[in-house]
N, C-alpha and C positions, 0 to 999 in steps of 0.2 A: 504494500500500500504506500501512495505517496501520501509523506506529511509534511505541513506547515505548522511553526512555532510562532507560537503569540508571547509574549511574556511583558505584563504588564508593572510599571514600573513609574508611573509619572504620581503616584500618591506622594503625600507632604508628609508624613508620619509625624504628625504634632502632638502625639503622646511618645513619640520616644525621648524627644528632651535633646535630641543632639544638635550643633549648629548646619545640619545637611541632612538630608531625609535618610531613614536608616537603611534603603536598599545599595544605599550609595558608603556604608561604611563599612569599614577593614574588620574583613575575616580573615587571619593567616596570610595577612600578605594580599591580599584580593579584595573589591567590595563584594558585598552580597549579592549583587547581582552579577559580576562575573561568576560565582560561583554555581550561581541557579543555570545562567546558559550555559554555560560550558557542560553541566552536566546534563541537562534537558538535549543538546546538539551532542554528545556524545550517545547519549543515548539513541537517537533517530537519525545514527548514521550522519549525522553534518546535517541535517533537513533545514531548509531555509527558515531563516528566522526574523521577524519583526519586534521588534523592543519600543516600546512606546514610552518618551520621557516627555517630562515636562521640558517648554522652550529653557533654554541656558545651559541645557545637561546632557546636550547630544554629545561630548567629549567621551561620558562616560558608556556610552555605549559601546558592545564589546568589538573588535574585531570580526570582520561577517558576515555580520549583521542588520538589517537595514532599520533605518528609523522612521516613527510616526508619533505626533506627539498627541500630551494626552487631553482630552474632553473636561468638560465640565464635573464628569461623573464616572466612577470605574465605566458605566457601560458605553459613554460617548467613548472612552480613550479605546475602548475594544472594537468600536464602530468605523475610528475613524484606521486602525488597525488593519481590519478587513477591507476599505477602498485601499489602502496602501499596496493590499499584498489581490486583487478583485479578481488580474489578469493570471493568477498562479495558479496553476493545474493544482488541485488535493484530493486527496480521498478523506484523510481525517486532519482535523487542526487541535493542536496542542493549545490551551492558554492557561500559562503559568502566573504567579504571581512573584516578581523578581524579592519578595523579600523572604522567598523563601527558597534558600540556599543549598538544600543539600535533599532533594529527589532521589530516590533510587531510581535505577536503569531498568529494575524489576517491577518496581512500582507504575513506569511509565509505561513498560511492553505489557503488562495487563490494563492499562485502560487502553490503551491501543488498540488491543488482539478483541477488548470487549465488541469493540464498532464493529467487526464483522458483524452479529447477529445483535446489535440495540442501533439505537438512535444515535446514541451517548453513553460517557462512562467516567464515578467519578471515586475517584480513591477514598476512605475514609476509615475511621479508625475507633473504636470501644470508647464509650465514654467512661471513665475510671470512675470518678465523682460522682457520690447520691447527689440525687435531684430533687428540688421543690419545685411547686409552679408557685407564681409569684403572686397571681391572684389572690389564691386559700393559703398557701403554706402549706399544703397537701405531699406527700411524697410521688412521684411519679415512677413508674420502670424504667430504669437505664437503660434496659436490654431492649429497647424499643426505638434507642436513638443511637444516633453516628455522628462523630464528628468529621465534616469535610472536609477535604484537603485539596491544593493543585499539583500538578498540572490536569486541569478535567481535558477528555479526548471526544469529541462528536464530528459526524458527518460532514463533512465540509459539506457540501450541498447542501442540506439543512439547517446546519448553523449559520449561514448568508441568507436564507431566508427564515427564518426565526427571528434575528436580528433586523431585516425590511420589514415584518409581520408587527413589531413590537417598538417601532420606532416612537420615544417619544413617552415608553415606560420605562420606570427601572426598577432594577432587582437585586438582589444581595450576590447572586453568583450567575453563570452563563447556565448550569443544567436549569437556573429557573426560566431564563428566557424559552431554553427551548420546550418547556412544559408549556409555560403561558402560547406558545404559538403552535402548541396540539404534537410534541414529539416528545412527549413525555417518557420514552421507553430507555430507560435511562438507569444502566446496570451501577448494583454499587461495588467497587473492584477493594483489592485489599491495598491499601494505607501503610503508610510506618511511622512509628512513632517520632523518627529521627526527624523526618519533613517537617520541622519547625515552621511556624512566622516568625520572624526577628518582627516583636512589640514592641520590649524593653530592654534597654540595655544590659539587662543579668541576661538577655537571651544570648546576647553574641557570646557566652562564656560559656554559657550551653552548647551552642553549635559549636564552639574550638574543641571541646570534649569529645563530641559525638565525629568531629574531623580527624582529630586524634585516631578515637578506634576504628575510624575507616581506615588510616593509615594502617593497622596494625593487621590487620586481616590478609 
């Protein structure tokens, strides 16, 4: 299958507290979002890649790669993504989130391999933590919920039109867009714990740890 990489990357991160958005800060020598392409393009074979930043920060865009910058809103910066990369043959499009740095190669060939027989595919992970709902204070079942992760994998064909079907709404992630536009079939693949978000600063300390025991392997 041919693939296209999205990796979004133009967010302000104003909870992390740093004087530059956190996808733009040093992990072992690299920012975080070198770390997320490099490993997202190793994975998929070199597969062409689009990096969507904000204007002033096309520098940090990796080697490769091409750039489009970002919208008003994650889903504009993924819209305007998709005219960037419109005339590119795919079968399936990768989009990542660049502030998260360290994908397995595993983790991506199963939502990959999902597209053959779903719409979409989105990695995700156990939620460890009891739950309340916030309403009652009620306990809820964990074993009912998943935590999402990226890079989610859907039908390039569908995904450009999901996105034309739904212009002008927004959603917390792309498997909702392509529900809201009726391709709701949409496999949940297995996660790993390591695919962090860098949020907060103690996160980069986390991901040098979890860089570490990759290294050791």
């Amino acid at each position: 299958m041919k693939i296209l990489n999205i990796v979004v990357a133009a967010g302000k991160g104003t909870r992390f507290g740093a004087d530059r958005p956190k996808q733009f800060c040093t992990l072992e020598g690299k920012t975080v979002l070198s770390h997320a392409v490099e490993r997202l393009r190793r994975a998929t074979d070199m597969a062409p890649t689009v990096v969507v930043v904000s204007p002033g920060f096309e520098t940090e865009v990796p080697d490769g790669c091409m750039t489009a910058y970002g919208g008003p809103t994650r889903g504009g910066s993924v819209r305007n993504a998709l005219m960037a990369v419109e005339s590119y043959d795919a079968d399936v499009i990768l989009i990542h989130d660049g502030a998260r740095p360290l994908p397995s190669s595993r983790l991506i060939s199963l939502a990959i391999e999902a597209c053959r027989n779903h719409h979409g595919a989105i990695p995700v992970v156990p939620v460890i933590d009891s739950l309340r709902r916030v309403s009652d204070g009620e306990p809820v079942n964990r074993a009912e919920f998943r935590c999402v992760q990226t890079p989610q994998a859907f039908r390039a064909d569908l995904l450009r039109r999901a996105y034309a079907l739904t212009e002008g709404r927004e959603f917390t992630d792309d498997a909702s867009v392509m529900s809201a536009a009726g391709f709701g079939d949409i496999a949940l693949t297995e996660g790993d714990s390591c695919n962090l978000k860098i949020t907060l600063p103690m996160d980069l300390e986390i991901a040098t740890l979890y860089l570490k025991h990759d290294a050791g392997k």
